[in-house]
C-alpha positions in Angstrom: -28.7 13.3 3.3 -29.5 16.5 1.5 -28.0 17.7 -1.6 -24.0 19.4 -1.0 -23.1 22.4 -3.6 -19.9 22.4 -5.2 -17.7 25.8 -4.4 -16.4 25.7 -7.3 -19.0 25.1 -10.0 -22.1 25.6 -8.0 -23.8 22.4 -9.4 -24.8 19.1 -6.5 -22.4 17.1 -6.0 -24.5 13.9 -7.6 -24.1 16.0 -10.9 -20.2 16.6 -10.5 -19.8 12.9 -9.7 -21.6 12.1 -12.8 -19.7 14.3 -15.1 -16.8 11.4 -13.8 -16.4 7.7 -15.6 -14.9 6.0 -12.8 -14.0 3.3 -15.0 -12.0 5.7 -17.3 -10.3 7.6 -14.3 -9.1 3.8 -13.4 -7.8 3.1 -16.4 -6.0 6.5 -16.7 -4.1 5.7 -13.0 -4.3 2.2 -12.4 -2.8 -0.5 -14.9 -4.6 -2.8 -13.3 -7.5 -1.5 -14.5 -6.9 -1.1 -17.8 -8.2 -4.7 -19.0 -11.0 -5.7 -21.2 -14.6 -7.1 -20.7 -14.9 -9.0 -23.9 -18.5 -10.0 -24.9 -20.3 -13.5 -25.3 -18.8 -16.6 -24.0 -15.3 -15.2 -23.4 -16.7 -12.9 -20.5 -18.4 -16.2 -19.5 -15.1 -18.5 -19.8 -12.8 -15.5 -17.8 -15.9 -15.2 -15.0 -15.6 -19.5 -14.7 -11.4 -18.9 -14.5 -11.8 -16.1 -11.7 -14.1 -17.6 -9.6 -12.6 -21.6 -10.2 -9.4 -19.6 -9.3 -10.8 -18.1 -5.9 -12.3 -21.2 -5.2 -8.9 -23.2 -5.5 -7.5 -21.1 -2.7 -10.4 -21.2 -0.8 -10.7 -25.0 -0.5 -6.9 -25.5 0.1 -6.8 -22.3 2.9 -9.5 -24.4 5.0 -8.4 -28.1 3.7 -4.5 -27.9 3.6 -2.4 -26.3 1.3 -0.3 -28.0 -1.4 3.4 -28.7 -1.4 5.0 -24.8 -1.7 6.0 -24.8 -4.9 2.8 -26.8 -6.2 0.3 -24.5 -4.5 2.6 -21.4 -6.1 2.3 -23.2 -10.0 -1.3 -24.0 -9.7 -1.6 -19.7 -8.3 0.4 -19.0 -11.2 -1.6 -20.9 -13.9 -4.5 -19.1 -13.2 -2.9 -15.5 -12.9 -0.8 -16.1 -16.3 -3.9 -17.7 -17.8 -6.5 -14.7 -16.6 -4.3 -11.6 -17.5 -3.4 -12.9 -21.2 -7.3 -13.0 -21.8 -7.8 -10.1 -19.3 -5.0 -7.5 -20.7 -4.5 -6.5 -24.5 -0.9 -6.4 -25.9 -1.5 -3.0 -25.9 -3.1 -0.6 -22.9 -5.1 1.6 -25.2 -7.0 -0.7 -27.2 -10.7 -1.0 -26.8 -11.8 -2.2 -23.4 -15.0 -4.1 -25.2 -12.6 -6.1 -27.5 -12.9 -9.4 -27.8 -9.9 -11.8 -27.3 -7.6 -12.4 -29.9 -6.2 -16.1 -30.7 -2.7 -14.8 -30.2 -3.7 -14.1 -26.5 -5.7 -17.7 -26.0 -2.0 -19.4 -27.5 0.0 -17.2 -25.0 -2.6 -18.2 -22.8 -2.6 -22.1 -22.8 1.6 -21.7 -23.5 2.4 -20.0 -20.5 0.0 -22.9 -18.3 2.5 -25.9 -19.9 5.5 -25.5 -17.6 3.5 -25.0 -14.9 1.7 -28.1 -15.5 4.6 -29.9 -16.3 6.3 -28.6 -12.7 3.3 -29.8 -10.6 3.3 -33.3 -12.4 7.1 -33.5 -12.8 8.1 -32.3 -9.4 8.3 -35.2 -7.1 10.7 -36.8 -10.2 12.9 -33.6 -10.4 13.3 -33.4 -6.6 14.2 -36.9 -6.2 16.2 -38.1 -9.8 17.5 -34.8 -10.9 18.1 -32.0 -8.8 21.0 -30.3 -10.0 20.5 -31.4 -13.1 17.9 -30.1 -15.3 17.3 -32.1 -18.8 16.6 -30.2 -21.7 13.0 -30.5 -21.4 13.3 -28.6 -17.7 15.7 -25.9 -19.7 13.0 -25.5 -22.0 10.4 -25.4 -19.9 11.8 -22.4 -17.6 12.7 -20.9 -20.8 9.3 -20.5 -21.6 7.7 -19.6 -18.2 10.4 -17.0 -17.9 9.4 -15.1 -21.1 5.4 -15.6 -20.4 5.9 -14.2 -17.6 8.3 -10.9 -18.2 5.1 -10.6 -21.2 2.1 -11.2 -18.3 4.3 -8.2 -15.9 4.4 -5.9 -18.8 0.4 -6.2 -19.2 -0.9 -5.6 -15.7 1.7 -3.3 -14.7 4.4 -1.5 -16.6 7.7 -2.4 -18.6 10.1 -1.0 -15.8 9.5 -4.6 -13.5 9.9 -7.1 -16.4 13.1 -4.8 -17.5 14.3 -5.0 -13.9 13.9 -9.0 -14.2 15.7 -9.0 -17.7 18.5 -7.0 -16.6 19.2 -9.4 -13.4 19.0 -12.3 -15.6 21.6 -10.8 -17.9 23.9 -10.0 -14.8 23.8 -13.4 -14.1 25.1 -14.1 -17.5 27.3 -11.5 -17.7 28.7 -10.7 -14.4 32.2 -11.6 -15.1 32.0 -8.6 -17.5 30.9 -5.9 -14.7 32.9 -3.5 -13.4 35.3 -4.8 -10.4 32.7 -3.6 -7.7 29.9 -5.9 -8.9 31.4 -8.7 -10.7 30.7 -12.3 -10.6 32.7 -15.4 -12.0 29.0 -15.4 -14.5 26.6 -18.4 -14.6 25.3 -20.7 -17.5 22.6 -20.7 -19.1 21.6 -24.0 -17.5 22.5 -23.1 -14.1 20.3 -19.6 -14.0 17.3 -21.2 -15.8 17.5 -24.2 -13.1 17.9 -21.5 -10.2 15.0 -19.3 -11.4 12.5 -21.9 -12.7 13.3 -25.3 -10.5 14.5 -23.8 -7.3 13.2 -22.1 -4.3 15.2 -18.6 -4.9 13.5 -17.6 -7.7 10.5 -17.2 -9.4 9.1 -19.5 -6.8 10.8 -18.1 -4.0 9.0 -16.4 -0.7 7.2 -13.8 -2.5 5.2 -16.3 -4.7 5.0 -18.7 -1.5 3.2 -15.7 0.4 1.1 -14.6 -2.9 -0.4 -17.8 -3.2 -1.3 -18.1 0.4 -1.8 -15.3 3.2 -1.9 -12.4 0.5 -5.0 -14.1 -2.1 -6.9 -15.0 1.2 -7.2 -11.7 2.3 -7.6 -10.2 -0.7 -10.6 -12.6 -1.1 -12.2 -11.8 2.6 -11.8 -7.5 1.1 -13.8 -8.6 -2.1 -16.1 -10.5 0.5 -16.4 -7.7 2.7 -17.0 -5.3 -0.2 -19.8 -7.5 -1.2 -21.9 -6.9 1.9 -21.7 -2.9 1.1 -18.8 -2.4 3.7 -17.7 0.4 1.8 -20.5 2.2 2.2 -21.2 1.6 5.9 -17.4 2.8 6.0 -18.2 6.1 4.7 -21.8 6.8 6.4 -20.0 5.3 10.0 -17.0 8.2 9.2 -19.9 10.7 8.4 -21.2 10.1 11.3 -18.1 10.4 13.5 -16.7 13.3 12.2 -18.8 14.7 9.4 -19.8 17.3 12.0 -16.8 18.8 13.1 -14.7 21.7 12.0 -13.7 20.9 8.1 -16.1 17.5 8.9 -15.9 16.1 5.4 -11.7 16.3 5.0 -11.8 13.9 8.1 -14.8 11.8 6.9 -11.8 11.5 4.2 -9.2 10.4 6.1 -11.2 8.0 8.5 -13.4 6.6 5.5 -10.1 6.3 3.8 -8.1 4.5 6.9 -11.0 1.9 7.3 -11.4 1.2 3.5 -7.3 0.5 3.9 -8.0 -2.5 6.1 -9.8 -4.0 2.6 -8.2 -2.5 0.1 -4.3 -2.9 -0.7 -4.0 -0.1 -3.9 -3.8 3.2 -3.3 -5.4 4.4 -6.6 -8.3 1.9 -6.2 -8.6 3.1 -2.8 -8.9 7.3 -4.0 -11.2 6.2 -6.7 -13.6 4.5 -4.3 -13.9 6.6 -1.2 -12.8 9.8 -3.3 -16.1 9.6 -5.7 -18.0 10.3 -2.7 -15.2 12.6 -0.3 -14.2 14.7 -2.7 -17.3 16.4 -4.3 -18.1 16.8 -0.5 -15.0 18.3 0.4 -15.0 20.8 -2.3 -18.5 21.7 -1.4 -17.8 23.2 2.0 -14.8 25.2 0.6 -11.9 23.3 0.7 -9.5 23.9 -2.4 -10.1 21.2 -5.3 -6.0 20.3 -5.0 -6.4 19.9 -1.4 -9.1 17.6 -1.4 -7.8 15.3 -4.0 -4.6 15.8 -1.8 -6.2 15.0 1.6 -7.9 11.5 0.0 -5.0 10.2 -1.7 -2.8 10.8 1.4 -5.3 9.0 3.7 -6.0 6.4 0.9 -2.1 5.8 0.7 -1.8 5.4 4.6 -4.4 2.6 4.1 -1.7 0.3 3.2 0.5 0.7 6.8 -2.8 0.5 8.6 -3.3 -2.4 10.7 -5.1 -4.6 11.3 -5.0 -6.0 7.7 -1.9 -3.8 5.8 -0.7 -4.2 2.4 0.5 -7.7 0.9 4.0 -6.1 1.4 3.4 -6.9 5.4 3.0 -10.3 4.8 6.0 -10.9 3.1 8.3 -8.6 5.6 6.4 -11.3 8.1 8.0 -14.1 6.5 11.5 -12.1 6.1 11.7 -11.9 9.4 10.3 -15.1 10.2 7.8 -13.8 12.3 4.0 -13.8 13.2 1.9 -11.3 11.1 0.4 -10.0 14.3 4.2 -9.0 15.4 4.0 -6.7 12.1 0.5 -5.1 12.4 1.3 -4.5 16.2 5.0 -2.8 15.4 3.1 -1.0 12.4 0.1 0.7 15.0 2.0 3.4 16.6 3.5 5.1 13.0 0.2 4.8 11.7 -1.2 6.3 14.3 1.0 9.5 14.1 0.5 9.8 10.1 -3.3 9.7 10.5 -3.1 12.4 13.8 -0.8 14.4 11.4 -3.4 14.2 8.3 -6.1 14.9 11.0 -4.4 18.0 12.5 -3.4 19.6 8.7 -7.1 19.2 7.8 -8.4 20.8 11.0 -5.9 23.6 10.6 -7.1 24.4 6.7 -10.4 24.0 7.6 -10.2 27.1 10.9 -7.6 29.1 8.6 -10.5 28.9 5.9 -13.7 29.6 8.0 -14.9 26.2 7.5 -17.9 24.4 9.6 -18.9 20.9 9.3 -22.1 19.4 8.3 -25.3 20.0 9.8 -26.5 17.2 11.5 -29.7 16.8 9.6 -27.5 15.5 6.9 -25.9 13.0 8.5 -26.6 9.3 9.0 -27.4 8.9 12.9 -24.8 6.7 14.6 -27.4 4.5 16.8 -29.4 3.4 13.4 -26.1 2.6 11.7 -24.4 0.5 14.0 -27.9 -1.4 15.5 -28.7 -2.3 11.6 -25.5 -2.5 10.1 -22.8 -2.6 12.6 -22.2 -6.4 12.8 -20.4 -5.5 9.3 -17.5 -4.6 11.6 -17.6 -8.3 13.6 -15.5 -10.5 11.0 -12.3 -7.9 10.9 -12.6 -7.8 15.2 -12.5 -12.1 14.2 -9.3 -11.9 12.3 -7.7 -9.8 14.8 -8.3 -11.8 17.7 -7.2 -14.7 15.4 -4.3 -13.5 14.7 -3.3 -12.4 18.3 -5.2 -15.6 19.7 -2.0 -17.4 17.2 -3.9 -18.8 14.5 -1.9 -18.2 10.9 -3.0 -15.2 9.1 -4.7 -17.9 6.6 -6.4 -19.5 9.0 -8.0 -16.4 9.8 -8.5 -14.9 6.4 -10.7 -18.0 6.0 -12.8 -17.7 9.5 -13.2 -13.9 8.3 -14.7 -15.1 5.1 -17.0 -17.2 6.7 -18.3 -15.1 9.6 -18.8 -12.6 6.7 -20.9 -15.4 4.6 -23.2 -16.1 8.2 -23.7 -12.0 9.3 -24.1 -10.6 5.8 -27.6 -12.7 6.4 -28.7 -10.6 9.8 -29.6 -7.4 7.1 -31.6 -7.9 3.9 -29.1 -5.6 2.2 -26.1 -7.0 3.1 -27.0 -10.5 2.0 -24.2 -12.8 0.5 -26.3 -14.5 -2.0 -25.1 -17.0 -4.7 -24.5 -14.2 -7.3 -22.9 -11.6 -4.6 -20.6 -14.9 -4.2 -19.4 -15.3 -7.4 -19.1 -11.5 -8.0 -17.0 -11.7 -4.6 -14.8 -14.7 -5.6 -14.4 -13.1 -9.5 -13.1 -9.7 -8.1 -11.0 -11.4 -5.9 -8.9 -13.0 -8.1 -9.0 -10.4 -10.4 -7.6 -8.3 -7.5 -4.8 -11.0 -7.0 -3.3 -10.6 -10.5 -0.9 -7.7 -10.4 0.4 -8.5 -6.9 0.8 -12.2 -8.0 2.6 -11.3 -11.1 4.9 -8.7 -9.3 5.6 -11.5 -6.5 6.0 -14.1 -9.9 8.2 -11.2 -11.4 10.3 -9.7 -8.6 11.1 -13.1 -7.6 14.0 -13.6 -10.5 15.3 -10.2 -9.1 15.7 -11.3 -5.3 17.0 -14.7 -7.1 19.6 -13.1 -9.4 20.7 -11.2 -5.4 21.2 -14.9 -3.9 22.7 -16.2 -6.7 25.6 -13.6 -7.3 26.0 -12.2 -4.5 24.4 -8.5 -5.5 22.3 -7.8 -2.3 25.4 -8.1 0.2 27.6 -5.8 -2.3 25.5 -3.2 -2.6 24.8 -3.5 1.3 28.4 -2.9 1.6 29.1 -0.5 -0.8 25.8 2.4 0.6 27.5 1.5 3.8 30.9 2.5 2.9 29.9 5.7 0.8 27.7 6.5 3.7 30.9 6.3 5.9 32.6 8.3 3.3 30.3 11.3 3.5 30.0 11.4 7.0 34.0 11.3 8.1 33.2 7.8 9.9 31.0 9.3 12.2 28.4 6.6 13.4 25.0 8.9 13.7 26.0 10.8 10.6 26.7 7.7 8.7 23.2 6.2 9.9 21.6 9.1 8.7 22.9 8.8 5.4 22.6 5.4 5.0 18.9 5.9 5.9 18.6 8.9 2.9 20.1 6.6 0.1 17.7 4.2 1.4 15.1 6.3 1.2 15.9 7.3 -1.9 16.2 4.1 -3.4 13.0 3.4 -2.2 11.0 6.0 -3.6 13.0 5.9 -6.9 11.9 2.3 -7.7 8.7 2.9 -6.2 7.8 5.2 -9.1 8.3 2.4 -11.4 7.2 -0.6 -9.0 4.3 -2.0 -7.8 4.3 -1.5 -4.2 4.7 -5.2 -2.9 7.6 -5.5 -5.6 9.1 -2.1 -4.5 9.6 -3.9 -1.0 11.0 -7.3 -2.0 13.6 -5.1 -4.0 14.8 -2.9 -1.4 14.6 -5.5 1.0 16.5 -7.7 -0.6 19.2 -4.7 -1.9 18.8 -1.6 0.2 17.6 -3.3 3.9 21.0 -5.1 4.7 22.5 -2.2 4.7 20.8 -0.7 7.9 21.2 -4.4 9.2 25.3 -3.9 8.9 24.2 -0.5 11.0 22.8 -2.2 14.1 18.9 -0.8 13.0 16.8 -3.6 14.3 15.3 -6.0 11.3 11.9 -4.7 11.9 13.1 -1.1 12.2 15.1 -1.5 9.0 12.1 -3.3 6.8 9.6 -1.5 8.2 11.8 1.4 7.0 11.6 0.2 3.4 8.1 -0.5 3.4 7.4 3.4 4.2 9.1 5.1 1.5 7.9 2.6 -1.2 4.2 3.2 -0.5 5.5 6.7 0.5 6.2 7.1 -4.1 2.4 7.0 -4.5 2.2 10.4 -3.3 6.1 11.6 -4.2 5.7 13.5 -7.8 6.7 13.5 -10.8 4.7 10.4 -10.5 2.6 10.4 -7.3 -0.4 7.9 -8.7 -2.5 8.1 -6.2 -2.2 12.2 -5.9 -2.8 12.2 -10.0 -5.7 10.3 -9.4 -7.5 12.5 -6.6 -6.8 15.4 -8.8 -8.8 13.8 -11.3 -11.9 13.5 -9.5 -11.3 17.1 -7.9 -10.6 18.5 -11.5 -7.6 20.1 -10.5 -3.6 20.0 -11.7 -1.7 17.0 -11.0 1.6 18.5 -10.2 -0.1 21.1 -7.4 -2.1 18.3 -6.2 0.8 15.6 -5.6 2.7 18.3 -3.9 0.5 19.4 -1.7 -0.4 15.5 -1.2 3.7 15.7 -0.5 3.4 18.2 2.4 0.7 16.7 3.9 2.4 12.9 3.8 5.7 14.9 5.3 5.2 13.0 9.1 4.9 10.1 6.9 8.8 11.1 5.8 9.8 11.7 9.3 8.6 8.9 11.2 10.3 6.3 10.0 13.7 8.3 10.7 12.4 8.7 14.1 11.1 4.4 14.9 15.0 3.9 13.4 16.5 5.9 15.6 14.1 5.2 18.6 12.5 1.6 18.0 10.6 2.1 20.6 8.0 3.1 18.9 7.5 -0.2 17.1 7.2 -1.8 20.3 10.9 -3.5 20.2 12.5 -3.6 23.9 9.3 -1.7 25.0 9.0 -0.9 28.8 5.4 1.1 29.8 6.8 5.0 31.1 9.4 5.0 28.0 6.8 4.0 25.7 4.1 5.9 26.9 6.4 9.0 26.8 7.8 8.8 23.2 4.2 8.4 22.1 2.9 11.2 23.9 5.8 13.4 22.6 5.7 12.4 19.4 2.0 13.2 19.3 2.6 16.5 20.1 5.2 16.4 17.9 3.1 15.5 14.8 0.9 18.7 15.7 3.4 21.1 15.7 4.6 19.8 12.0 0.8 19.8 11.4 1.1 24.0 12.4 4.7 24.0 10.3 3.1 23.0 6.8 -0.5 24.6 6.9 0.9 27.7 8.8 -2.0 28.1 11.5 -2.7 28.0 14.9 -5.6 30.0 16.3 -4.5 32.5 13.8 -2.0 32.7 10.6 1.6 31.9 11.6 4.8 34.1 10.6 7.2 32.6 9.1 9.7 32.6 12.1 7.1 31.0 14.0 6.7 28.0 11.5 10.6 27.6 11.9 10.4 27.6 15.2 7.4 24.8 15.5 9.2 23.0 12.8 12.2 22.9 15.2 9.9 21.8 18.0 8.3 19.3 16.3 11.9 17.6 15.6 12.9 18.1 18.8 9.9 16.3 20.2 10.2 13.3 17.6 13.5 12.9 18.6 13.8 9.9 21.3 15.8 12.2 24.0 14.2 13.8 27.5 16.7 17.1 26.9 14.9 17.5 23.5 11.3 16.5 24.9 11.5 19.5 27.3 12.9 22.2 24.5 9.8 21.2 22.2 7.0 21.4 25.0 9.1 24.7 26.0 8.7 25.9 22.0 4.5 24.7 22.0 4.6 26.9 25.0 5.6 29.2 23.7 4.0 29.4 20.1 0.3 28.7 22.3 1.0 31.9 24.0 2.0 33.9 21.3 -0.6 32.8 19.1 -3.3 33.2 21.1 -2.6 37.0 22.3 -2.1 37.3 18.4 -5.7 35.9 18.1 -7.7 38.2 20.4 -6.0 40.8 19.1 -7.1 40.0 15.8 -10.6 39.9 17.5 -10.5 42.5 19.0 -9.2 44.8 15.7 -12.2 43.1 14.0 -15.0 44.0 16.8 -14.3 47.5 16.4 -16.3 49.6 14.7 -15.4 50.5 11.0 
């Protein structure tokens, strides 16, 4: 494909790549990466774990899936198991350590009460419920603290601190200010609700963890194994590697795609980014603005449908509804963050001077989809599964297979024994953090069921909202939704972003349910603003990670990641207010309409935060498209027609600006 320069050092881009250790930018990000590869037989003994783990799931996704909370113990066995050999007591210790004893006893200890629940449960359903023995006491006593330990290795100390201090408001409540208090529960009582119940540790998130979410975490590893990656990024070259600012969009539609396989944000810069990047920076984009551009994209991945994040599949089974009902509401916001992303990138790249890629150094479409397009075939399988009815798990496993039989049509793309294994290893590896969160978060959502939390704190954002607003309805939606939004973003920069949305689910959401916002509306909502704190500094992961393979500063980078993610802040007011857009009580003209405007709405913010259009934009102007751009967002005909009035205007304007600017320029000096 030719060798790119780099603006900035002058060197190929091959050579700035290489000057990066993806593993260590991982480990700097990512605490999911940050685990060891210990030599000999224990590599040998965690590779026989991973891949029996993967296989487990596999067999019972096709076979038929244990009782609930059997099929979640067995998950958890092998994710407790795995990330005590996987993840030192400590982050920065050697990556090529060898496991301690310590971790082999924490180990085996954390796999007892989960083997005593599978065995045991049929005789504590039946002769004790209600009623836990010592033993049972014990028992949860001892998964609880394995697992607070486990959370702390694979992710941070802010999740397993959230989990302690809800098991201590259970204990305490009685002691709480008037607001939140509880009559307080035993020691027995909270142990038997967390460990033995259905509202705890083994509650919904777990349920959906050990199911829908490991499946199709195993079909991305799959699909990863037949160089999907790749064809993602030489298909996006291809597509838009040639147009105005070419690689920033190769960015953005490498990124989107690589979303439908890939649930982390981080993982998801670090991959594509290695390549988009360097590439970016060679054709004169700003370093900060190319690790902004990938780690936006790479964060939209998650709200992309077909496939999502894992948080999708648990709001599915919040709302008790199909999966497909969530990717379909999720197609129009994603939609306008991507066409937002798209415009800002096209508007750098004209306000720069920049031209795309020659086509000698691109990969020729025809080629790449005659020898390698059939790639594509098992995720058109899963979504004409899912909207043919089948359960999501029931397609992840069909998508697993028609990957196994196609990867055979192209030499390269061959699953072979070995790719397998590698697949089914970095599949479960890939399920630990999300299972742990799931594992983790649960004792939070069962601490809300058990006192009473979620519904107080529901009423009491409701009633401050009210407060603020002087009990006027719209106002008081509005700042309902900011707290929300707030609380969202808040936990997300300490959360995981599956755990971030059981949280605020389970706290924040019922408060826009007491507000009339449709459930889907009001999850949805949720869902946005915790992947939204990837990109939100002071800790914007996925924006700290892209200006690691730019080079650049963090700070600069995640706020100009923050400006170009700003549709990705307004939206989700705007599907609240008009749930249209999520395809709830959808009729075709209204539909059609609010898209349209909202379209043209996205552009105008897209003029509003890179401040061009044909040429440079005064600052009145950028109000004035700002203004447009709500107006146009905003589900009402009377502000439709003063936005399209305002683009009208600006389009004008900025085009006499523009040939006069040509015409200053033409003459001679």
């Amino acid at each position: 494909m030719g060798e790119f320069k780099d603006t900035d050092e002058g060197k190929p881009v091959a050579e700035t790549g290489g000057r990066i250790d993806f593993d260590d930018l991982m480990r700097k990000y990512d605490t999911e990466a940050r685990f060891r590869r210990p030599p000999g037989w224990q590599s040998k003994l965690i590779i026989f774990l991973c891949v029996a783990m993967s296989a487990f799931h596999f067999y019972t996704a096709g076979m038929g899936l244990l009782p609930a909370q059997k099929q979640g113990a067995v998950h958890l066995a092998f994710v407790l198991a795995l990330v005590f050999l996987l993840y030192p007591i400590r982050s920065n210790m050697s990556k090529n350590s060898k496991i301690p004893f310590y971790d082999f006893f924490l180990a085996g200890l954390a796999v007892v009460p989960l083997v005593f629940l599978i065995t045991q449960l049929d005789s504590i359903a039946m002769e004790r419920s209600g009623m836990p023995t010592a033993t049972d006491i014990a028992m949860g006593f001892i998964l609880i603290a394995t697992l607070l330990e486990a959370t702390r290795r694979i992710s941070n100390p802010i999740l397993p601190c959230l989990a302690l201090v809800s098991l201590l408001y259970c204990y305490f409540g009685r002691y709480m200010p008037e607001m939140i208090s509880h009559r307080g529960f035993s020691v027995n009582r909270i142990v038997n609700h967390m460990y033995l119940g259905t509202e705890g540790i083994f509650g919904t998130p777990l349920e959906v963890s050990s199911t829908f979410v490991f499946m199709f975490i195993l079909f991305g590893s799959v699909l990863e194994k037949t160089g999907m990656g790749k064809f993602i990024i030489d298909l996006s070259l291809a597509l838009a590697g040639w147009s105005t600012g070419g690689p920033a969009k190769v960015a953005v539609v490498a990124s989107g795609l690589m979303g439908t396989i890939s649930g982390s944000s981080v993982a998801n810069v670090c991959t594509t980014g290695m390549f988009t990047i360097p590439l970016m920076k060679s054709v004169g984009y700003k370093p900060h603005f190319a690790g902004a551009v990938e780690a936006v994209a790479s964060t939209g991945g998650q709200i992309m449908p077909p496939v999502m994040g894992a948080g999708a599949f648990i709001m599915a089974q919040f709302l008790g509804v199909s999966y497909i009902e969530v990717a379909i509401a999720a197609i129009v916001p994603a939609l306008l963050y991507y066409f937002a992303v798209l415009a800002q990138v096209h508007f750098e790249a004209k306000r720069l001077g920049l031209v795309g890629l020659s086509l000698s150094q691109l990969p020729k479409i025809g080629p790449l989809i005659t020898q390698k397009g059939f790639l594509l075939i098992p995720l058109i399988a899963i979504v004409y599964l899912l909207i043919a009815g089948y359960t999501p798990l029931m397609a992840a496993f069909a998508g697993i297979w028609v990957s196994f039989f196609l990867s055979w049509l192209n030499k390269e793309t061959r699953l072979t024994p070995r790719r397998i294994m590698e697949a089914f290893e970095a599949g479960a590896r890939g399920a630990l953090s999300v299972a742990c969160a799931c594992a983790c978060v649960g004792m939070v959502v069962g601490m809300g069921t058990l006192s009473g939390l979620a519904l107080r704190i529901a009423g009491a954002v409701v009633t401050l909202a009210g407060i603020l607003s002087h009990g006027h309805i719209g106002a008081q939606l509005i700042f309902t939704l900011f707290f929300t939004m707030c609380a969202s973003i808040i936990l997300g920069t300490g959360l995981p972003t599956t755990a971030n949305f059981i949280v605020t689910s389970t706290m924040a959401a019922p408060a826009l349910l007491r507000l009339g916002v449709p459930p889907m509306a009001a999850y949805m909502f949720v869902f946005y603003f915790g992947i939204a704190a990837d990109l939100t500094p002071p800790v914007a992961l996925a924006a700290y990670a892209g200006a690691g393979i730019a080079g650049t500063d963090p700070m600069k980078t995640g706020a100009v990641a923050f400006k170009l993610a700003l549709a990705g802040f307004l939206v989700p007011y705007i599907y609240v207010n008009n749930p249209i857009l999520l395809f709830i009580d959808a009729t075709p003209l209204p539909m059609i309409q609010s898209i349209i405007t909202a379209l043209i709405g996205v552009f105008l913010l897209a003029m509003f935060t890179i401040g061009y259009f044909k040429a440079h934009i005064h600052w009145f102007i950028r109000a004035l498209a700002l203004c447009g751009a709500l107006g146009l967002l905003d589900p009402d005909t009377l502000t439709d027609v003063i936005g399209l009035m305002i683009l009208a205007f600006i389009y004008v304007f900025q085009t006499i600006k523009a040939k006069k600017q040509v015409s200053r320029s033409s003459l001679p000096q």
